[in-house]
N, CA, C and O of each residue as an XYZ file, in Angstrom:
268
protein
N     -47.099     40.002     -7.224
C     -47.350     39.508     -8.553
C     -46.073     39.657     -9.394
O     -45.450     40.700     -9.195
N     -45.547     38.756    -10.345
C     -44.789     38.360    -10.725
C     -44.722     38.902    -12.367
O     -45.627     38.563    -13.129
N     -43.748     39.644    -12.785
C     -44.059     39.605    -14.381
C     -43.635     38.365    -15.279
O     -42.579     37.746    -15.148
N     -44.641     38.099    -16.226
C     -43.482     37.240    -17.235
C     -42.335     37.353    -17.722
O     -42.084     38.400    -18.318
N     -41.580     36.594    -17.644
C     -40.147     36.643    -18.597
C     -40.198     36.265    -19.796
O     -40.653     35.153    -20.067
N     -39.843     36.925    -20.544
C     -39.398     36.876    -22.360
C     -37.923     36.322    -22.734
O     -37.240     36.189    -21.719
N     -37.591     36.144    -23.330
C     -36.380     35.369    -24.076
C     -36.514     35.809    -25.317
O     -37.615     35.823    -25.868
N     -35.220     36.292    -26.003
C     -35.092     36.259    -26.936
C     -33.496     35.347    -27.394
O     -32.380     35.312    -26.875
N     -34.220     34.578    -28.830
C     -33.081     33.464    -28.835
C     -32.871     33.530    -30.473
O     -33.593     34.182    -31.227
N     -31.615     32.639    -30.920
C     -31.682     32.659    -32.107
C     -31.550     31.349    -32.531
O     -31.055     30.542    -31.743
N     -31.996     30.892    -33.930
C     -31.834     29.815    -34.111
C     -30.428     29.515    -35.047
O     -30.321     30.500    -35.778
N     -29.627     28.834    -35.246
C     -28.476     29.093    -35.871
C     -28.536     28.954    -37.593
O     -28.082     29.504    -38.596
N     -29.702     27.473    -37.070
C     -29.536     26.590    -38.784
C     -30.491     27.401    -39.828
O     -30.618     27.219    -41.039
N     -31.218     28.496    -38.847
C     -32.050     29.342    -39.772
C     -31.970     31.032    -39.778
O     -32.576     31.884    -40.428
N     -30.902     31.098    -38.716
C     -30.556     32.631    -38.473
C     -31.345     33.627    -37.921
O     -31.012     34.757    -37.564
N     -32.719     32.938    -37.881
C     -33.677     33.742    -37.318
C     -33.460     34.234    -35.629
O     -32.668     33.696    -34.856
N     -34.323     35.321    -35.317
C     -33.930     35.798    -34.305
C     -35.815     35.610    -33.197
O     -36.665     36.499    -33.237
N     -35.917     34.848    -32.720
C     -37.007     34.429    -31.968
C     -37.386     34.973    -30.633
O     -36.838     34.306    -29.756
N     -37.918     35.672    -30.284
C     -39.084     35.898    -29.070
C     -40.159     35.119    -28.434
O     -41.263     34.918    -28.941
N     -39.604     34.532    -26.848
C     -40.219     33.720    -26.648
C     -41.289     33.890    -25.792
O     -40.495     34.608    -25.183
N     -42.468     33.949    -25.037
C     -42.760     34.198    -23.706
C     -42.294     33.105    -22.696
O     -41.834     32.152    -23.325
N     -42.259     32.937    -21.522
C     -41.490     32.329    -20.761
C     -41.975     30.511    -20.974
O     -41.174     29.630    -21.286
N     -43.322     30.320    -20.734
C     -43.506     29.293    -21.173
C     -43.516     28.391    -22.706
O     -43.831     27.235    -22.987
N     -43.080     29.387    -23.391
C     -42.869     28.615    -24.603
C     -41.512     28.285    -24.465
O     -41.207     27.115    -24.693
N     -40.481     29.217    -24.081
C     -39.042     28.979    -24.397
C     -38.887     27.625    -23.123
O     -38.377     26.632    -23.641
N     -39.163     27.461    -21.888
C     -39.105     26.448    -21.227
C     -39.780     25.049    -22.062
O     -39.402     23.948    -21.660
N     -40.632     25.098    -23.051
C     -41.473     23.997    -23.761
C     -40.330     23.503    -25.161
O     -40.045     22.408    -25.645
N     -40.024     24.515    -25.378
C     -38.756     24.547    -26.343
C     -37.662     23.875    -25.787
O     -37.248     22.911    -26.431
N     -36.916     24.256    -24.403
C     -36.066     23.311    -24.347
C     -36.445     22.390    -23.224
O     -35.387     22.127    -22.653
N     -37.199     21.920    -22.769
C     -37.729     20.629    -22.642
C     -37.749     19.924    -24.020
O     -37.325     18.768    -24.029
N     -38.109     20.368    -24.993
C     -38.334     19.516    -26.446
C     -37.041     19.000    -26.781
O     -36.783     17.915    -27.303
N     -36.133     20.052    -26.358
C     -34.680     19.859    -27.112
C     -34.207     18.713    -26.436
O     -34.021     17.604    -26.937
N     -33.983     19.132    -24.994
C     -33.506     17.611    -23.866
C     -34.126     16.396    -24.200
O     -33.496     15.338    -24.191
N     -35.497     16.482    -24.538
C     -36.160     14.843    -24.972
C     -35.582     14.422    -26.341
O     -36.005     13.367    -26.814
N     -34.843     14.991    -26.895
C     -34.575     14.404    -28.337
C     -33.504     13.340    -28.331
O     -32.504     13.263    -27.618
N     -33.882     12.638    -29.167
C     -33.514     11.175    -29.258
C     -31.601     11.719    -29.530
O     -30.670     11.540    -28.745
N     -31.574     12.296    -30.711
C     -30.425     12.607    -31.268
C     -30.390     14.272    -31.608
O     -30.786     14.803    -32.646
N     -29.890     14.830    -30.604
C     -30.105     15.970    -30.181
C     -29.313     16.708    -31.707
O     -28.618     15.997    -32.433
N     -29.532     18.053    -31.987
C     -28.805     19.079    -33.295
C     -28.424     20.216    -32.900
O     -29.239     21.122    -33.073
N     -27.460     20.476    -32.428
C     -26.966     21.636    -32.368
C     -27.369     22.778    -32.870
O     -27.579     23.824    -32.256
N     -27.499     22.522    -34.257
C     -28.151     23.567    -35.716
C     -29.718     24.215    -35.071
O     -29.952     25.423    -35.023
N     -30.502     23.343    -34.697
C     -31.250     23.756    -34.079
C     -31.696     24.169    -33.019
O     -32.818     24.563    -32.701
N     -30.724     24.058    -32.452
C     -31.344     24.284    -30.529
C     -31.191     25.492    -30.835
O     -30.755     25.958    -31.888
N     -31.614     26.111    -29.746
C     -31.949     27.880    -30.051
C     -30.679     28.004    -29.140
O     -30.289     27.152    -28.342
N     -30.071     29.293    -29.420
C     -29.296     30.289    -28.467
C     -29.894     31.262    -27.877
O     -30.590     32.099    -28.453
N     -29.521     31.188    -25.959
C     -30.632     32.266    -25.545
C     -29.502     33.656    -25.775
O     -28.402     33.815    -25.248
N     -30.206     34.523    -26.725
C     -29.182     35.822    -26.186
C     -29.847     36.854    -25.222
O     -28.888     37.476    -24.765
N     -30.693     37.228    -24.817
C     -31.078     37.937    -23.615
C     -32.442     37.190    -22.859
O     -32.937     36.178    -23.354
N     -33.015     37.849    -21.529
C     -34.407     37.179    -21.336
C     -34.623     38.927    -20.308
O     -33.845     39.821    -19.974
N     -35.797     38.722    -20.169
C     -36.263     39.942    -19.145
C     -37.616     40.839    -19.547
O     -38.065     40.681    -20.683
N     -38.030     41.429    -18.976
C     -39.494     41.680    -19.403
C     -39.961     42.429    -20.568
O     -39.458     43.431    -21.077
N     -41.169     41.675    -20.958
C     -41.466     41.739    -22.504
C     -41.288     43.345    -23.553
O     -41.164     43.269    -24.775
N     -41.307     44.679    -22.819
C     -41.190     45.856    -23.317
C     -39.848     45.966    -23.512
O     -39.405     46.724    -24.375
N     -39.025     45.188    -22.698
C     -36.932     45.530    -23.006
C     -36.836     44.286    -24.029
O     -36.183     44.643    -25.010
N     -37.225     43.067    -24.125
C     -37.375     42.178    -24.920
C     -37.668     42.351    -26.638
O     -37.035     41.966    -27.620
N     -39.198     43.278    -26.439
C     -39.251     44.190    -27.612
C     -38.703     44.862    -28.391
O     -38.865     44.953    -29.608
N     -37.488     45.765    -27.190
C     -36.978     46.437    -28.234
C     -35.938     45.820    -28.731
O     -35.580     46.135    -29.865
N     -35.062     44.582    -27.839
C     -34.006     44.233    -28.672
C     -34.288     43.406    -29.426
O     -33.359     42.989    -30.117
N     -35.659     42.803    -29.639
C     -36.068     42.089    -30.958
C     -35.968     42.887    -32.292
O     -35.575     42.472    -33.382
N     -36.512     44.406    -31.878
C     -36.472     44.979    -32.905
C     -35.247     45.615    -33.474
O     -34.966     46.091    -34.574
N     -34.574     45.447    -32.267
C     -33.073     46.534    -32.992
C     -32.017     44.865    -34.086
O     -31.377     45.064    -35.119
N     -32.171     43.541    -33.446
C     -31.887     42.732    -34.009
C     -32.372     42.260    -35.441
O     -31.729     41.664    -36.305
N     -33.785     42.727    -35.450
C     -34.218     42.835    -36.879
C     -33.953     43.814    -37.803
O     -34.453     43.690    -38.921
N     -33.332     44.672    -37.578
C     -33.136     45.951    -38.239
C     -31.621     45.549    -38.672
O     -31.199     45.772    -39.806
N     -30.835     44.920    -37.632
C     -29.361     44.882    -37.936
C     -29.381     43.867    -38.781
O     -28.573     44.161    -39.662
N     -29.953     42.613    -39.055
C     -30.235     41.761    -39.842
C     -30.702     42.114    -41.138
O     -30.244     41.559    -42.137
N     -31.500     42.914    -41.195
C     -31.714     43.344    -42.982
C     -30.821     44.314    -43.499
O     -30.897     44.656    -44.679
């Protein structure tokens, strides 16, 4: 049995720092590749991926460095 993979990404044009579970972030950039006139500003940046408790914490240490 297989664990899920997490992603954590950021978005640029909004600075936010996003947590994905594996099938959303694959639905995300499938969305991005279908776009007519693709945006940089928005495509997400992946900065780490790996299972959801190590995912956690660097969501949280990224939110902390952000405020």
């Amino acid at each position: 049995m297989s664990r899920e993979q997490y992603y954590l990404c950021r978005v640029p044009s909004y600075g936010i720092v996003v947590l994905y579970p594996e099938k959303d972030y694959k639905y995300q950039r499938h969305h991005e590749a279908n776009l007519r006139v693709p945006n940089p500003e928005n495509a997400i940046v992946l900065l780490a991926h790996g299972a959801k408790r190590e995912m956690d914490l660097l969501y949280n240490l990224a939110i902390e460095r952000s405020n």
